[in-house]
C-alpha positions as CSV (number, residue, x, y, z in Angstrom):
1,X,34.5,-2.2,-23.2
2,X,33.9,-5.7,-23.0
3,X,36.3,-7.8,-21.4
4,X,37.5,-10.8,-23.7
5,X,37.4,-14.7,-21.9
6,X,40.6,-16.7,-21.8
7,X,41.0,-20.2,-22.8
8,X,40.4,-21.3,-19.5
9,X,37.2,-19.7,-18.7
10,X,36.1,-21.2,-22.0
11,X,37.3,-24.5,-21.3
12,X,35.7,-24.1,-18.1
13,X,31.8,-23.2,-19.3
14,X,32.8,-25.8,-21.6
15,X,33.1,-28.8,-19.0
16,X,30.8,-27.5,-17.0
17,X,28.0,-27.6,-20.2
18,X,29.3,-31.5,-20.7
19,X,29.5,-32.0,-16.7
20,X,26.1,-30.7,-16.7
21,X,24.7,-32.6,-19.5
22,X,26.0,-35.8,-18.1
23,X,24.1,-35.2,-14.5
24,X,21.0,-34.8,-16.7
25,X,21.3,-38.0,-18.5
26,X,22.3,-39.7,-14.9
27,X,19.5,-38.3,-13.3
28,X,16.9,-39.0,-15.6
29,X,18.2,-42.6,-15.6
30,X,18.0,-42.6,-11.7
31,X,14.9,-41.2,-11.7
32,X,13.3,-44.2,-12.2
33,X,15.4,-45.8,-8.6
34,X,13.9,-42.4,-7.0
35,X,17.6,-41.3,-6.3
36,X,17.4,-37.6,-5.5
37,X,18.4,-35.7,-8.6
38,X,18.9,-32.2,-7.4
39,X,21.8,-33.7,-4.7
40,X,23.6,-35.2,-8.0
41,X,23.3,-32.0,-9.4
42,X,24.5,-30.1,-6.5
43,X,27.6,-32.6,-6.0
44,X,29.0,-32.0,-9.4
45,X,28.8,-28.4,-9.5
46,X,31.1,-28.4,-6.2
47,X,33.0,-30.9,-8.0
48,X,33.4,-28.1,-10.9
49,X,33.7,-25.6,-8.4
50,X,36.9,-27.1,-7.4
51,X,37.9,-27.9,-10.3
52,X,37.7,-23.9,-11.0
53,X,39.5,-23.0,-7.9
54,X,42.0,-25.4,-8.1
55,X,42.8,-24.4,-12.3
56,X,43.0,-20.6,-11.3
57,X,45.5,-21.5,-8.3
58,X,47.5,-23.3,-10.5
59,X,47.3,-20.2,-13.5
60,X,48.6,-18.2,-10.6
61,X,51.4,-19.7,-9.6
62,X,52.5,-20.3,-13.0
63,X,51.8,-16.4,-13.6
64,X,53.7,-15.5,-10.8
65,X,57.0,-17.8,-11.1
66,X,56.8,-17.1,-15.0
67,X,57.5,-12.9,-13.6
68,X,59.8,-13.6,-11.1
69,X,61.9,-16.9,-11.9
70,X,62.2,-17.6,-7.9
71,X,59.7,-20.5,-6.1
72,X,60.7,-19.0,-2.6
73,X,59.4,-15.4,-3.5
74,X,56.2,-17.3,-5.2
75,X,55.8,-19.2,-2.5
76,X,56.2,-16.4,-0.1
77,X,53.5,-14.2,-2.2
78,X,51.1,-17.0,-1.7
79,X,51.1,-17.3,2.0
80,X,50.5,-13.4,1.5
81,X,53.7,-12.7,3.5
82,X,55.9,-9.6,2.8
83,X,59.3,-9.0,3.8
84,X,61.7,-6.4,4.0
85,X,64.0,-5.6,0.7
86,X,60.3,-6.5,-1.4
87,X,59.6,-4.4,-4.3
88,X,56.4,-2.6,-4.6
89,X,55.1,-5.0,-7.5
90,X,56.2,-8.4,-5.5
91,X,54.2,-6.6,-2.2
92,X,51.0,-5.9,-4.4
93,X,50.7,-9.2,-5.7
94,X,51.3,-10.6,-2.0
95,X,48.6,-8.1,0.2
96,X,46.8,-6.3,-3.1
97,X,46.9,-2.8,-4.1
98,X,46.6,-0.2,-1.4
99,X,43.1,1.5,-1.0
100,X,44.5,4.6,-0.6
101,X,47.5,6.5,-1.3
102,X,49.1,9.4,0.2
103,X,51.2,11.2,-1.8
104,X,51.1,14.6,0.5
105,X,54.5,15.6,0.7
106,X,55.6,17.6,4.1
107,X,58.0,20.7,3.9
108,X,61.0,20.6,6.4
109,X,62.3,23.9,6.9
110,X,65.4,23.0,9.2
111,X,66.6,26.3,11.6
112,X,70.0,26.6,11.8
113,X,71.2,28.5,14.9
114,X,74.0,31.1,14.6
């Protein structure tokens, strides 16, 4: 099933289309100076690049203090600490989810002597 972009991702491709459009123009217009265009090119794309990064830390912490109403746990999440008392949910959006887990349970037959 297909996944379904959010708004940002379509603002996104959208400013990078315009971003992208614009070094064109610039560059054809520098083209005749003999200004490298392929280092404009490069320079906004890390520029957009970012610009991305930055946008999804931001959709983050907003997501995270949205589900749990506390900056000091959000910012704790984002330094990827965890602490005792945390609940499952607040430790897998600090470390991730677990690659594995065990759920073999051991038997404990206690001996009583008489």
């Amino acid at each position: 099933m297909a996944r379904r972009g959010s708004k940002l991702e379509g603002a996104f491709l959208g400013i990078v289309i315009v971003i992208a459009g614009i070094a064109w123009i610039v560059g054809k217009v520098l083209d005749s100076v003999r200004v490298a265009t392929p280092i404009i090119i490069f320079v906004v794309i890390i520029a957009g690049v970012v610009w991305y990064k930055h946008a999804q830390r931001q959709k983050r912490i907003q997501y995270l203090l949205d589900k749990y109403g506390d900056e000091q746990i959000v910012n704790q999440i984002l330094r990827r600490h965890f602490w005792q008392g945390q609940t499952a949910e607040q430790l897998r959006d600090s470390v991730g989810n677990p690659i594995t887990v065990d759920t073999a349970r051991l038997r404990w037959v206690a001996e009583v002597s008489a």
